[in-house]
N, C-alpha and C positions, 0 to 999 in steps of 0.2 A: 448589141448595137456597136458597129465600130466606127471608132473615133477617128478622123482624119488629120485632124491638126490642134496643135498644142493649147488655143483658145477655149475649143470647143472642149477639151480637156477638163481645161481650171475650169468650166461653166459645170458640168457634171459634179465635180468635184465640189461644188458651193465656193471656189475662191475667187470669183467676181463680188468684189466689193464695189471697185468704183475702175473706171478708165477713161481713156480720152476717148473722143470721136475720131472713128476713120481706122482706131488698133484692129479690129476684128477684120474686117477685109486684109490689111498688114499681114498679120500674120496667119492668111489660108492663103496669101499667095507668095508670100516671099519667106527664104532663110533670111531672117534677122537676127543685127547681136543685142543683146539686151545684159544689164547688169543688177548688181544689188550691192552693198555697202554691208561690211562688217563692224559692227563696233571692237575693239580692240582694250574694252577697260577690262578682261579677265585672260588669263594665261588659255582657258578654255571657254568653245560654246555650252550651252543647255539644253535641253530636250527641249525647249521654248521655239530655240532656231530654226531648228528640224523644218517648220514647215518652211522658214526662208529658203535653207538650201533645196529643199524639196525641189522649190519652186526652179531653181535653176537645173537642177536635174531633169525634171519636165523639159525643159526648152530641147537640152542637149536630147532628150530621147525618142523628140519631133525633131529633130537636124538645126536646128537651132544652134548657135552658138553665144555660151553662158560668160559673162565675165566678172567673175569676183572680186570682188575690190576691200583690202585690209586700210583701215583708217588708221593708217601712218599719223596723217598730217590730222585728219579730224577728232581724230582719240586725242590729241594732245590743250582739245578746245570741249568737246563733249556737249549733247546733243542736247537740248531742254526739253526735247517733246516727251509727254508721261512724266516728270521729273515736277514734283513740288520744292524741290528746293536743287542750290549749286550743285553739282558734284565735285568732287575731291580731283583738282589737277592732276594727271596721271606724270612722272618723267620721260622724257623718252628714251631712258633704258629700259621704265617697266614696256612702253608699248611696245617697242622693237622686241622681247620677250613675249607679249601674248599675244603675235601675230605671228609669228614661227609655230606658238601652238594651235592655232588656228587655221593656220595654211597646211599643217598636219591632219588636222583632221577633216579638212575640204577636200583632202586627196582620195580621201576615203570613199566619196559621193562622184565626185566627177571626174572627168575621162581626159586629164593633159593632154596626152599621146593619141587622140582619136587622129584616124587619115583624113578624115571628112571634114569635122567640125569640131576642134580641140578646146577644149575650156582656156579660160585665158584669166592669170592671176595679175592683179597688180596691185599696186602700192601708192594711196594717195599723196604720199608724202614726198614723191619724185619731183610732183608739181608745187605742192600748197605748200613746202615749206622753200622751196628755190625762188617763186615769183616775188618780184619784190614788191613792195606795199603800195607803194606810189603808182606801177603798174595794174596792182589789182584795183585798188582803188578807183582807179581813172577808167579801166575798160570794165571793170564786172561793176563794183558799186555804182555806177549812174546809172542803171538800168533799173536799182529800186529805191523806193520810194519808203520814209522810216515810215508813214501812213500805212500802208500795207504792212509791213511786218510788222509793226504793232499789232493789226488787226488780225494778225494769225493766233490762230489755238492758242499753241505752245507758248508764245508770247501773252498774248492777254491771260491764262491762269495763271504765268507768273507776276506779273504788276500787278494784278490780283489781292497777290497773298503777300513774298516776302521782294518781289522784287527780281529783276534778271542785269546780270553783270553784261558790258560789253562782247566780251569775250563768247558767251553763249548767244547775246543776242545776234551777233554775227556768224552764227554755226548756219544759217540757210544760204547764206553767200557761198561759202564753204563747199557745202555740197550743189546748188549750182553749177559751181566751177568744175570741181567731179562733173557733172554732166556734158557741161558744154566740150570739157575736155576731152574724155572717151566719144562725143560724138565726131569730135575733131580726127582724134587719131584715130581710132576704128569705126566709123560711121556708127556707133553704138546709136540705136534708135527708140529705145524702150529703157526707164527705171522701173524695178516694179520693187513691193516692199509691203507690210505690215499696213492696214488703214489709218495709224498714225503720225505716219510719213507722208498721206498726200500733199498736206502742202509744202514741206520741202521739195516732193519731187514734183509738182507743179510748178514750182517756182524755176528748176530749172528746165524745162519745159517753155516757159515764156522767157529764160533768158536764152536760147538758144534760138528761137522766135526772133526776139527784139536785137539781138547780137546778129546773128546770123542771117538771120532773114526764111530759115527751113523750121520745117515739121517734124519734131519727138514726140513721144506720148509716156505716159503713166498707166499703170495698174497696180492696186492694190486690193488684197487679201484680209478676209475679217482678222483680228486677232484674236491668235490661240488660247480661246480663255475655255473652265468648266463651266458646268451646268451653275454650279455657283456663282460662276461672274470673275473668279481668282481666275488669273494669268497660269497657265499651263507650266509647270516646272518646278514647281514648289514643293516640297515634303515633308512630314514630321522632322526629316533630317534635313532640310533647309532645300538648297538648288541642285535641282539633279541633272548634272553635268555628265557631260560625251567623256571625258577625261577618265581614262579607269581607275586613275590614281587619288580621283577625289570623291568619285562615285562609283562603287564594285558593280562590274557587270549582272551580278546578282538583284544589288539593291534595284539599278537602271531595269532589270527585267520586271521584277516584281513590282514597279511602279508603273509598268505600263499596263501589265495581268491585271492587278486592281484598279483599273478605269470603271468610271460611272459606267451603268450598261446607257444611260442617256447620254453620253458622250463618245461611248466607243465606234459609231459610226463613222463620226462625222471625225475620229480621230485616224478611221482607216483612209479615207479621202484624203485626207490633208497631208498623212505623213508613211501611207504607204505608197507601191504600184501594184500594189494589189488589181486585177481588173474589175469593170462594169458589175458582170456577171457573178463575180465571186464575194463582193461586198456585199450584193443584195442576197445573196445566200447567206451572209453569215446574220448580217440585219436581221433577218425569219428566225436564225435560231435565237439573238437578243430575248424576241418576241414569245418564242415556241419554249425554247429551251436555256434560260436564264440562270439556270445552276450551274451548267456545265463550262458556262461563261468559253467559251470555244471560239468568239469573235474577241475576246481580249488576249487569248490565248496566241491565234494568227497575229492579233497586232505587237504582242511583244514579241515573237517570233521572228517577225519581217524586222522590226526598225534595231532590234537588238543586234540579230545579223549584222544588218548593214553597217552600224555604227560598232561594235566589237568584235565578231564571226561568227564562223561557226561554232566553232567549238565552245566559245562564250555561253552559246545559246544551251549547247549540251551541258553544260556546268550547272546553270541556271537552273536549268529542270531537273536535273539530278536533285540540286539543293532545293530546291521546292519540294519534291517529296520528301526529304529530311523531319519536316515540318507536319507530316500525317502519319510517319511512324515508322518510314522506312530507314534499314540497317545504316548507321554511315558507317561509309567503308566508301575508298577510292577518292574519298575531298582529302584538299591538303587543310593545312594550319587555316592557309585564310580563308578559306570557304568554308570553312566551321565558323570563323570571326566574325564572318557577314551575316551570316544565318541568324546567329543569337545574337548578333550585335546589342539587340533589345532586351535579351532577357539580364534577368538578376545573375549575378558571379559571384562569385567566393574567391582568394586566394590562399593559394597553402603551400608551406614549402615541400621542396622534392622529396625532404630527408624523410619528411612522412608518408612516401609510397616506394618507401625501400623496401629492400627483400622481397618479403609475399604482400606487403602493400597493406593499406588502411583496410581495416573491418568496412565495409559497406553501411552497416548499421551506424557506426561512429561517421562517417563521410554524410549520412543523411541529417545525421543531427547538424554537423558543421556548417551544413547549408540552407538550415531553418526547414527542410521539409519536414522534418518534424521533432516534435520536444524533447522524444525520450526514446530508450534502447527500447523499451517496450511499445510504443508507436510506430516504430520504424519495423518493429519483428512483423507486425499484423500489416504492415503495409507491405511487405516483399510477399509474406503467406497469402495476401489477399492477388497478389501480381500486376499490384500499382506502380513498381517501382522499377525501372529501364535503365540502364546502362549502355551508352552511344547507342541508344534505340533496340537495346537488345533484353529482354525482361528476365530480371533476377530472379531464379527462382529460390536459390538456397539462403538462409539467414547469416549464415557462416561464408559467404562469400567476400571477395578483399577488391580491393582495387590497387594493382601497383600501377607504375609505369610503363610496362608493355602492353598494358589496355588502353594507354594516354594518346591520342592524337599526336603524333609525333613527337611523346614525350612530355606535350603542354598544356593538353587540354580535354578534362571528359564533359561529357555532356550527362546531366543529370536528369530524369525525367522523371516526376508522380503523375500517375494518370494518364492521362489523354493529349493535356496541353502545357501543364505546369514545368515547362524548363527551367535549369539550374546550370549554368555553365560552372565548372572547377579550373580554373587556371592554376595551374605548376608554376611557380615561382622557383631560383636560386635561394 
């Protein structure tokens, strides 16, 4: 089936949540620009956002034109929807900092430089924080009524519970103003965003309505949650961020391989371009062939790409066979670090894999695999015991330094699964 326009897209896809009347005919007959709002409280995005940007890359690769917008001005007030309690005022030296890393990695997804239809970045902070109060005041606040904003979500869970400061309850004004503004300067016609954003972007919607006197519209998308119900981006290691520096493309890979197989579908929709055709293929093997897990395999394949490269991707998979027995040889320092991140370590100084290096037998004992010189003989004779995945066969064998991962690091292994990282110390 081919798809003709970028609607009928997100409908395939399952990202109709919710829209105004009149958007679907909109956008199968016209190039429209449409935008979406960054938040700015981390130096980096999360895998969480993927499907946001997604959504804008969609637009641009129907001729669409995407406009990303970094919350300059709204990061320094912060949003209440999803939020039980305040959040932590950011400075604006931190946000003006994690919106350079964020518009670093928007680069990455969308097309500045298209001839046709270039992405278009901006900065709400050019406006929200120049207008002055009395001005806003007078032209955007009388259009609402504190009735209605009470009456929203975000609003009534917080009086609720602990309560919402002015500050936050004035964040729908905020983005509003975002709206009415990009529809000003660039006819922007379209916010679209997360389902827990309709009524902010409702609201500006009706003030662009009640100001103006014209027609914007809204669409939002389910939020990227698991089959459990948890918010997509979460991990034993806590938020799994775009950023390589805080999440190793490694870790980033292996958390997308191990997706629920009840999830992995509807995570190739959402956050690949994978086509039609080829989702529903991999869907059958879900179904057929569940071990080979081949549909989580394309999905961390595509988004890893996209978000680190190629070569990222080959790394990945290299270090993932590390993990079922294959030789390591060709990882550096850190891609040994990532891999066993999790297993148990030992530390030892260098001076003990001087010359011909530590007996092998005395290095097993060091690392609890086993109690005694006598345990460790019957464990190398039996050929349970591996060296950087390579199996000891003699009892007499040593381990120096020229065995060491760039001098720092062996990998210890009894068995099948039981790894022992050894880190070389000064």
């Amino acid at each position: 089936m081919t798809v003709t326009n970028v609607f009928d897209e997100f409908e395939w896809r399952g990202l109709l949540y919710s829209y105004t009347e009149g958007l679907r005919d909109l956008m199968a007959k016209e190039k429209i620009k449409a935008y979406i709002g960054f938040d700015p409280s981390a130096p980096s995005l999360h895998v969480g956002n993927l499907l946001t940007i997604m959504g804008l890359v969609r637009l641009q690769q129907f001729g669409h034109t995407p406009i990303a917008v970094a919350g300059g001005g709204t990061g320094l007030i912060g949003d209440p929807s999803g939020k039980t309690t305040e959040r932590p005022l950011l400075s604006k030296e931190d946000v003006a900092f994690n919106i350079e890393g964020i518009k670093a990695q928007l680069a990455r997804f969308l097309d500045f430089n298209s001839k046709t239809n270039p992405a278009i970045m901006v900065n709400n902070a050019d406006w929200l924080t120049t207008t002055p109060l009395t001005d806003f005041l007078r032209d955007i606040g009388k259009h609402f009524t504190v009735n209605a904003l009470i009456a929203k979500e975000s609003v009534k869970r917080r009086l609720e519970s602990e309560g919402i400061s002015f500050t936050e309850f004035s964040y729908v004004l905020l983005q509003s103003f975002d709206y009415l503004t990009l529809f000003e300067r660039y006819n922007c016609l379209l916010q679209m965003g997360g389902s827990d954003q309709w009524g902010n972007i409702t609201a500006g919607v009706d003030l662009i309505r009640r100001a103006r006197g014209q027609t914007a519209h809204a669409l939002v998308w389910p939020l990227l949650t698991t089959t459990t119900g948890s918010k997509m981006g979460k991990s034993e290691r806590g938020t799994v961020w775009l950023d390589p520096a805080q999440t190793s493309p490694y870790h980033f890979y292996q958390y997308l391989f191990n997706t629920d197989d009840r999830d992995v579908v509807t995570y190739m929709k959402f956050l690949t371009l994978l086509p039609r055709e080829r989702i529903e293929e991999l869907a059958v093997s879900v179904q057929s062939q569940p071990e080979q897990r081949q549909a989580q395999r394309e999905l961390a394949r595509d988004v890893t790409r996209r978000v680190h490269g190629d070569e990222a991707v080959s790394r990945a998979e290299e270090a993932s066979k590390i993990l079922f027995g294959a030789e390591i040889k060709d990882l550096d320092l850190q891609d040994v670090m990532d891999i066993f991140a999790d297993a148990p370590s030992t530390e030892i100084g260098n001076g003990e894999f001087a010359g011909p290096g530590m007996a092998i037998t005395d290095l097993i004992i060091k690392t609890g695999l086993a109690k005694s010189k006598g345990e460790a003989r019957r464990l190398i004779e039996g050929g349970g015991i591996y060296l950087q995945n390579v199996r000891i066969t003699d009892v007499k064998s040593t381990a120096s330094l020229k065995h060491a991962i760039q001098g720092r690091v062996f990998v210890l292994r009894k068995g099948q699964r039981e790894y022992h990282l050894v880190k070389v110390i000064d």
